[in-house]
N, C-alpha and C positions, 0 to 999 in steps of 0.2 A: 297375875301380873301387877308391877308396882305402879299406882297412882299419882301424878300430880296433878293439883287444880290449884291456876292462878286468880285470886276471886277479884271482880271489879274494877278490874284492869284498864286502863286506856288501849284498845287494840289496833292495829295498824295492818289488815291483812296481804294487803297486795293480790287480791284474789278478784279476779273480775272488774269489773268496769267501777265500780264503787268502792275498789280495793282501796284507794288512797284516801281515806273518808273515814279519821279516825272514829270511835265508836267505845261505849264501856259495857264488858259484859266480862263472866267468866269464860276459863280456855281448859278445857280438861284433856290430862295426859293420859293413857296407857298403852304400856309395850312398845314403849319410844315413839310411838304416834301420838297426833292431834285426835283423840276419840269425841268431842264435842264441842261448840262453842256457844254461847247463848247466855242468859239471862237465867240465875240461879241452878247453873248445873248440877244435877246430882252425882256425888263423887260418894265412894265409900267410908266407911269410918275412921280406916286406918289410912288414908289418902295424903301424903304429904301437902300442906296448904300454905301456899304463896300470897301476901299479902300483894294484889294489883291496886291498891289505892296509890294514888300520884304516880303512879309508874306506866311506862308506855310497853306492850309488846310487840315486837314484830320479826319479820320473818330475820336470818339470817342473811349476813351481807356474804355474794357471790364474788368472787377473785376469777374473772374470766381467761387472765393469762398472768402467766408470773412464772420464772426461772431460780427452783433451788439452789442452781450452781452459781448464782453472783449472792449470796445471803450475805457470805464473811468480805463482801466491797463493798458494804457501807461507808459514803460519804471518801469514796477512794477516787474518784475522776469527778472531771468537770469541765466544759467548754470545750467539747471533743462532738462533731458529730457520727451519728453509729457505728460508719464506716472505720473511721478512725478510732474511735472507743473500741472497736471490738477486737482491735490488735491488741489490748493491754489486757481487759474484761475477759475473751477468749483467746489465746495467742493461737498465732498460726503456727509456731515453733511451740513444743507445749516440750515438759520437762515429766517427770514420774508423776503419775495421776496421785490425786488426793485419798489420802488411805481412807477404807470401807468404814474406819469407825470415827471420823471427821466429818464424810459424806452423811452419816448417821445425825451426828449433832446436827452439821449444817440445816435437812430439811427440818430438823424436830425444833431448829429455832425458828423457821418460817413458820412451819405451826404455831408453835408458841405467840410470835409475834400477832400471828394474824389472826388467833382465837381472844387477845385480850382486844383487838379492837375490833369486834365483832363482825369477823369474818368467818364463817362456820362452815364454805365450802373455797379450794383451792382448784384450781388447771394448772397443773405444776406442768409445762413442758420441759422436762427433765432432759438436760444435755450432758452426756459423760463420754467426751471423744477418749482415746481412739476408735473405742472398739463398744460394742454391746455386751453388758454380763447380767447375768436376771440375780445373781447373789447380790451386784451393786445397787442394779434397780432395787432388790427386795430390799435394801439397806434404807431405803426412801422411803418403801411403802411400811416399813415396822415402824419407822418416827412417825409416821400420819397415822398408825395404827394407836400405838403408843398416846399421842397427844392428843387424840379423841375429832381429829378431824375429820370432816369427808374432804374426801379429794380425788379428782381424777390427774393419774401420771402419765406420763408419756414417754418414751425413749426418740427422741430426738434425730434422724437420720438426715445425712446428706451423702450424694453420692456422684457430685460431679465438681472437679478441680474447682477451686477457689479462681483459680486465672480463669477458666473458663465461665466463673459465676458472677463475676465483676466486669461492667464495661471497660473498655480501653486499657485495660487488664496490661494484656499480651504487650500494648505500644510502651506504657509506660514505667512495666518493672525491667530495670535491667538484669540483663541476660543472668549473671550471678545470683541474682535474688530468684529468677523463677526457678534457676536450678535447685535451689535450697529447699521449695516447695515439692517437689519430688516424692509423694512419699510411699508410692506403688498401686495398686490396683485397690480400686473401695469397693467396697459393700453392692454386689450385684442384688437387684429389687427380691428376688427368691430367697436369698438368704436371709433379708431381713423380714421378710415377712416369715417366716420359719420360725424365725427370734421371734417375732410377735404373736404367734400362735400360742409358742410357749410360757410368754408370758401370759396374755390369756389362762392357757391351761395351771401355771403354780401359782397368780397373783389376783389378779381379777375377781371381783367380788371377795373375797376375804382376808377380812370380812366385808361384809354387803357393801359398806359406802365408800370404799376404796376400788377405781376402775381402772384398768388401763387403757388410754386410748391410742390412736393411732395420729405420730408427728412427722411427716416430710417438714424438713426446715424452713425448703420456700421451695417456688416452681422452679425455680434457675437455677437453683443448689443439688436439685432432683434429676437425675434422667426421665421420660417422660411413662417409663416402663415400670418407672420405681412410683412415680405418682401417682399411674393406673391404676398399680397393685393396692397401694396401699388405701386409695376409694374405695376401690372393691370389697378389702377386706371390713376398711371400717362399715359399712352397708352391712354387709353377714354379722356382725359382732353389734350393730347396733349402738357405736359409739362416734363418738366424732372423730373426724380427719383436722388434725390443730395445724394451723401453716399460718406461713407470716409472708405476706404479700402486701407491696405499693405501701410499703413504711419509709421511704424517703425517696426525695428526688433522683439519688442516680438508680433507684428500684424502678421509679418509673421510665428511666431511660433502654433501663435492660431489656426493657419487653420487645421494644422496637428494633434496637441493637439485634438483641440476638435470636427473634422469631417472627417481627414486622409487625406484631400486633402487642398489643396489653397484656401485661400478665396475666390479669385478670377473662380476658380473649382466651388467652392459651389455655388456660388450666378448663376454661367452659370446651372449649377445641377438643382437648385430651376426657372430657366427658366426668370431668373432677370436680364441680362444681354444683351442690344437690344439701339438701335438708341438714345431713351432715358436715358439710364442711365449714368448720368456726376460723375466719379468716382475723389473726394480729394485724393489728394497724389500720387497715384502708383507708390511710393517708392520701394516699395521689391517686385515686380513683377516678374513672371521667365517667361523666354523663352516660354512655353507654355501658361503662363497665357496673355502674350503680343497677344498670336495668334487667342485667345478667342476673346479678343478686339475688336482687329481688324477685323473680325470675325462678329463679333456684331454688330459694329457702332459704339460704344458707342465712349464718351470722359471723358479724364482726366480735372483736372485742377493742372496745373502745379503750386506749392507754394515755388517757389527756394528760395525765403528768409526766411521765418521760418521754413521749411526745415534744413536748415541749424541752426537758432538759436536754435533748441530743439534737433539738434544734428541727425536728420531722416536718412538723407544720402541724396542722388543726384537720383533722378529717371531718367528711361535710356528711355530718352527723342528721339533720332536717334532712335532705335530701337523701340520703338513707334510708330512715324511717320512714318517707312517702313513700318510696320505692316495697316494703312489707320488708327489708331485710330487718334483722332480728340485731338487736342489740346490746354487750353486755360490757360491767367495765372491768378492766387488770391494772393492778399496779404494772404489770411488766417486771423484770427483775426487782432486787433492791439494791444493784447498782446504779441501775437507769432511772430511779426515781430514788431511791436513800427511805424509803418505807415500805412498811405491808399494808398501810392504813387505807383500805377503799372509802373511807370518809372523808380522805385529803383528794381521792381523784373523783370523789364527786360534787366537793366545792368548785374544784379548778374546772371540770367539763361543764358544769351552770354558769361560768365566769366566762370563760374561753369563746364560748358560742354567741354571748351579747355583741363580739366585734364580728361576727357570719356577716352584718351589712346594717341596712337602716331599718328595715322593714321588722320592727321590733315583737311583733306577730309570731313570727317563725324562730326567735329567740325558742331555744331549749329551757324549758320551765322543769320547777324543780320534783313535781310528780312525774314528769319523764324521766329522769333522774335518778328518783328510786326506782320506777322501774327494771330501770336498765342495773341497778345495782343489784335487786332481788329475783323478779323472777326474770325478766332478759337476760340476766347471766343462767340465770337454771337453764332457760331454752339453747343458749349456745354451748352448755355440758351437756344438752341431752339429758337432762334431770329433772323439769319440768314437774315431769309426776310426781318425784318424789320429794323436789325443795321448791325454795322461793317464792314461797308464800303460805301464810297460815290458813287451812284447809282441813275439815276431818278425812282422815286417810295417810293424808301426808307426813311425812318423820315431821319429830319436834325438832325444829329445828332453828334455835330463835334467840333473839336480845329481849332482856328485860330493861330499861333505860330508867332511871332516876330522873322527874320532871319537875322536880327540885331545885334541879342547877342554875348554873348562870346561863347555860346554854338554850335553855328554857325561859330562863325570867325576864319580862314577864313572858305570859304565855299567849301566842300571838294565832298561831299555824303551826302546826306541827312539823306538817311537809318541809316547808319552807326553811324552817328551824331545823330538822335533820341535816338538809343540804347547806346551808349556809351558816349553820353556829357552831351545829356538833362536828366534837372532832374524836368520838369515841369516851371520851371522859366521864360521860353519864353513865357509862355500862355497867351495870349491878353485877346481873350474870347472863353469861350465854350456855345456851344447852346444842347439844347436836346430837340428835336419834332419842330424844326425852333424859340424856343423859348430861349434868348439871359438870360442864367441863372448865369453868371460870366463874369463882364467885367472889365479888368485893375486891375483882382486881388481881384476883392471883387465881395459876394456875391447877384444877383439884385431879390434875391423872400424873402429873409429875412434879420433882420437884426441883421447882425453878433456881433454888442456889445452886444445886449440887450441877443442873446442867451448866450455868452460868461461869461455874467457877471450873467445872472440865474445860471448855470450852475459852475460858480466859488463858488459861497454861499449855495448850496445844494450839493454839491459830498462832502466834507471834512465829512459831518457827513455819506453818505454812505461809503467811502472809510474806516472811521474808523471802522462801523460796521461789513464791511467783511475784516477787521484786525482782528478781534475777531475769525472767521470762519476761516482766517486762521491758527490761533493757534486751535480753536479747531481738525481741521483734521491735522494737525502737528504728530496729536497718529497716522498716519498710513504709515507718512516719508520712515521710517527705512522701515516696508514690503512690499510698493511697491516697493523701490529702490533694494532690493532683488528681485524680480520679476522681475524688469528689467535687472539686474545682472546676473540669470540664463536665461532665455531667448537669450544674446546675446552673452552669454559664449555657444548655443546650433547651431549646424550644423545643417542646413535646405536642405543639398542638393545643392543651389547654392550659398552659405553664400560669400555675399561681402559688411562687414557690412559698405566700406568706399561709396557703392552706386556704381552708374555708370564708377566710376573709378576704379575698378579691375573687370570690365567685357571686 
């Protein structure tokens, strides 16, 4: 097997309680694993050798949730909250689906993106309404194949009316509009789990660092039969159940609305809430629902950057972590935030949390920070063992950083300096499985004109197509933006619509 060894490196392991406590020693590679690390490793003759002098290593950065299907709406909305964004971003009127070899670009340029600023693992919750096709899925999993990323994907289900998954839904569309929503009978919980067997069976593991996991949209989008199933199943397959729960105020309206308790209540009620389930957002979570959590196992994925853009709030991040839930961070689409860069949502979540109150103690400090970018995102894919931190046993799976730069100068903390200077620009090269996938800035498994310049001459005629879709669903503006209107005009009890900052 092929050998690398980085000699004299600054290392950055993220491994245990000292993990953040940079350190210089050699990192020796074989068979895309971490095979030693120490103080003059012995490597073979023919060993490829990496000069680690000024350079830092460290693990690769985790993408705990992010959506391939918003890649090609970059910098396309703005000043829209979820609700409302998701009519244009997703329409509920949808026109011919995006052809198989678009969908192909689309995730291979989130790869792309998200391997140059050193993100080496992805949670694509992959959404391709109307229907499920494992050709389309595989279309997703050959770009992460392809781009040398690991990634866990998912196929996206919902399977209860839209009218019936928003409050005051029913009061506020008129009669006209819900009829246009019509669109027959969804996805009973058996079938889709059927679909996701077989994925499983043609996708899954191959190769190794490509998973598929299991995605209900959210509790209220679910029947509570399709959410059982789909715990149950993620438990057997031993991956995670990815859901997006108490992401904004009229989210946390719903719970009450239309089952008396918290989403978060419900989904522990329905027996869905356990080591596997990586819950999007937990934005409006309350004190009890925090204790379920933790409670559980389960983990969030922290989205402080489009959070913020769709106007969500601050999720109360200290109070999570006390509770033992597990922590990781997502761009979220890159619509909803306009990057893949997990370096910009880990400035903005070290930022964000200084205004939690006065008690500057429980400010969010920047070694929790990487944590939650390295290995807390590993533990919310369920990957733990195998990434998120440098480890012998564990895939190579890692940044080399230039400490050279400005982003470094002078040289203060390193910690500190990751979270609040770097913004990915120091990145020499990243490796994922020992294998050298970005060097000096460009991409080494593809090449980067020829997708760029595909990819410039096919999007103008899809992007024009879903101009069109989004004037058609434009007729439903005004009565969502009511919906969201009454909703946050509504006391839940612990109403703190500015987020973690009036708790």
């Amino acid at each position: 097997m092929n050998q690398i060894v980085i000699r004299k490196a600054t290392l950055l392991t993220m491994e245990g309680t000292n993990g953040c406590k940079p350190f210089e020693a050699d990192l020796l590679i074989e068979g895309g694993r971490i095979a030693a690390i120490g103080e003059n490793v012995v490597a073979r003759s023919d060993a490829k050798v990496i000069d680690g002098r000024n350079r830092l290593v460290m693990p690769g950065l985790i993408n705990a949730h992010t959506h391939s299907s918003e890649t090609f709406f970059r910098g396309r909305y703005e000043g829209m909250p979820l609700e409302v964004w998701l009519l244009y971003a997703y329409p509920l009127l949808m026109g011919p689906v995006i052809d198989e070899r678009l969908l192909y670009l689309r995730s291979l340029l989130l790869a792309m993106d998200s391997l140059r600023n050193g993100v080496t693992t992805i949670c694509d919750d992959f959404f391709d309404p109307p229907t499920h096709d494992l050709s389309r899925l595989g279309a997703a999993f050959r770009a992460y194949e392809q781009a040398g990323i690991r990634a866990n994907v998912s196929s996206a289900v919902m399977n209860v009316h839209t009218l019936d998954a928003l409050p005051y839904a029913r009061e506020v569309l008129p009669k006209a509009l819900q009829d246009k929503l019509d669109f027959g009978p969804l996805m009973p919980a058996g079938d889709y789990i059927d679909y996701c067997r077989s994925a499983f069976a043609s996708l899954h593991g191959k190769p190794e660092r490509l998973r598929f996991m299991i995605a209900p949209s959210a509790p209220q989008r679910c029947t509570p039969d399709m959410l059982a199933a789909c715990h149950d199943l993620a438990i057997e397959m031993g991956v995670p159940l990815h859901t997006h729960v108490l992401e904004t105020k009229t989210q946390a309206v719903t719970g009450p609305e239309f089952y008396g308790k918290s989403l978060i209540a419900y989904m522990h009620e329905l027996g869905a809430l356990s080591r596997n389930t990586t819950i999007a957002h937990s934005v409006w979570v309350s004190d009890a629902d925090i204790a379920l959590m933790g409670a559980a196992g389960c983990s969030i994925a922290h989205n402080a950057v489009s959070n913020q853009k769709l106007g969500a709030g601050i999720a109360p991040i200290r109070k999570l972590l006390d509770a033992g839930v597990v922590v990781g961070l997502g761009t979220d689409g890159v619509s909803s935030n306009d990057t893949a860069r997990i370096f910009d949502v880990m400035r903005t979540a070290a930022l964000i949390h200084s205004t939690s109150g006065p008690d500057y103690e429980r400010w969010i400090k920047a070694e929790e920070i990487l944590a939650m970018a390295t290995i807390g995102g590993a533990r919310s894919a369920m990957l733990e063992q195998r990434t998120g931190s440098l480890a012998p046993g564990k895939a190579a799976d890692l940044l080399i950083l230039n400490l050279n730069t400005f982003n470094f100068f002078p040289l203060n903390d390193i910690p500190k300096q990751l979270v609040f200077s770097e913004n990915g620009s120091s990145i020499e090269t990243v490796m994922v499985d020992g294998e050298i996938v970005v060097q000096g800035g460009r991409l080494q498994t593809v090449n980067e004109d020829d997708v760029l310049a595909e990819i410039r001459e096919r999007v103008p005629a899809h992007l024009a197509a879903h101009a069109e879709l989004e004037k058609l669903n434009s007729i439903f503006h005004v009565s969502v933006a009511e919906i969201h209107r009454r909703a946050t005009a509504q006391p839940i009890g612990f109403d703190r619509y500015a987020g973690d900052a009036m708790r």
